[in-house]
C-alpha positions, 0 to 999 in steps of 0.5 A: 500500500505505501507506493500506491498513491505514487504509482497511481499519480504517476499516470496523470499528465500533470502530476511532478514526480520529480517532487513527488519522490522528493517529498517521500523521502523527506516522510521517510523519517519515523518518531525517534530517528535522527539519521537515515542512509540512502540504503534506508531511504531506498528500502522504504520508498522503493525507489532505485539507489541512483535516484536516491542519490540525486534526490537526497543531493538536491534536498540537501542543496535546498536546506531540507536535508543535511549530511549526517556524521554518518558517512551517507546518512541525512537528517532533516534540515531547518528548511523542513521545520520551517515548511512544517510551521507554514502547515501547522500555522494554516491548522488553526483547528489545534489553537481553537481546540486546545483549551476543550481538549485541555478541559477532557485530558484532565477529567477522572483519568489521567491516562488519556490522550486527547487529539485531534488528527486529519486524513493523508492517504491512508492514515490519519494524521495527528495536528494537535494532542494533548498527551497523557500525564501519565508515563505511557508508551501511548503518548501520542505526538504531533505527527503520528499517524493512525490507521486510517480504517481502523482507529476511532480517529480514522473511523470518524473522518471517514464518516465525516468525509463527503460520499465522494470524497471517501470512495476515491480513498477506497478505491484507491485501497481497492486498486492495491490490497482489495482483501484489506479494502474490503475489511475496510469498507466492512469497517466502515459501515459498522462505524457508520451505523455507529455514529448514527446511534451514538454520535461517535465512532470506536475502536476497542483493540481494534487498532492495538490490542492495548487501545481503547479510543473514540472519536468524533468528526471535527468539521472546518467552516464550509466543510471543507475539511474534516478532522477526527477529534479523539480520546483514548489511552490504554485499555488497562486503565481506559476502560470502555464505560468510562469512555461511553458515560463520561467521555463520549457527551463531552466529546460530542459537545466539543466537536459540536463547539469546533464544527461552528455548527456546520455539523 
């Protein structure tokens, strides 16, 4: 699934892969590593080495990218942080969220992170968390990608998300792994039908064995972005009766404050 959207975009007339391929690497880099070598960026996008070569030269010129200490290795370099500002600054849903996302991290448990995230490809992406007070290994930060079918988070963008708009993302999955798209579109509509009865999606283990979580769709004016605002922790200490009686209504009234009732 990871090169799908690229080999699928690669067939339109007007699609630079050149930039494309630039960008991939730069998304290379996972939570926790400094440094990656061409042979690392190769295994993970596919790519041929000579490409790499090239492409981690010319983000290299550019600021992007900066030679490591090891011999062939790169980080990322300021130019990403300040591209990766630019981006945060347009997400203004994180600075009107935060101070109800304040209000649910520090109810009755302290074991629980609240974010809020928005779909790529076929994740959902965090663009605001308050983590949890709690030393957990579900911490959560920005940038973290969930699942986009099968956590709380990406079940409630996906039904937030306009008819259209989420069959070009099932299609999509269909084209590359039609036995997950499936699993996917069955995932979906017990969401949906989820959402309907309750006012908010779920996911018990579903994700992770050790994840407890719901969600609710968050939408921008016009509905012309959607995000899924969360709460969730480890199902040791989250338990679902707590995240059904005393999370869940709050959670739907701040969704409901944040989608400046274009609900």
């Amino acid at each position: 699934m990871k090169n799908a959207p690229r080999e699928e975009s690669e067939k339109d007339r007007n699609f630079v892969t050149a930039l494309a391929r630039g960008l991939e690497l730069l998304s290379c880099f996972r939570p926790s590593e400094v440094e990656l070598t061409n042979t690392d960026f190769a295994k993970r996008t596919g790519l041929p080495k000579a490409t790499i070569t090239r492409l981690t030269y010319t983000l290299s010129k550019l600021g992007y990218l900066v030679a490591g200490r090891r011999t062939g290795s790169y980080r990322l370099g300021a130019g990403v942080l300040r591209l990766g500002f630019g981006v945060l600054s347009g997400l203004d849903i994180g600075t009107r969220a935060s101070e109800k996302m304040r209000e649910l991290r520090d109810g009755p448990n302290s074991y629980v992170t609240i974010a809020i995230g928005e779909q790529h490809l076929m994740d959902a992406v965090y663009v605001a968390v308050k983590a949890s007070k709690e030393q957990v290994s579900l911490v959560g930060r920005i940038g973290d990608r969930l699942p986009l079918f099968f956590s709380a988070m990406g079940r409630s963008i996906l039904v937030g998300l306009q008819e259209a708009d989420r069959e070009i993302i099932f299609e999509s999955a269909a084209k590359h792994d039609p036995d997950m798209a499936r699993k996917a579109r069955d995932s979906f509509e017990v969401a949906r039908s989820e959402y309907e009865a309750k006012g908010y999606c779920t996911s018990y283990g579903d994700w992770r064995p050790d994840v407890n979580g719901i969600s609710v769709p968050v939408f921008s004016l016009g509905r012309s972005r959607v995000y899924g605002l969360n709460v969730g922790g480890p199902s040791f200490h989250v338990k679902v009766k707590q995240l059904e009686t005393y999370f869940a209504p709050r959670l739907i009234k701040a969704a409901e404050a944040l989608s400046l009732g274009n609900k």
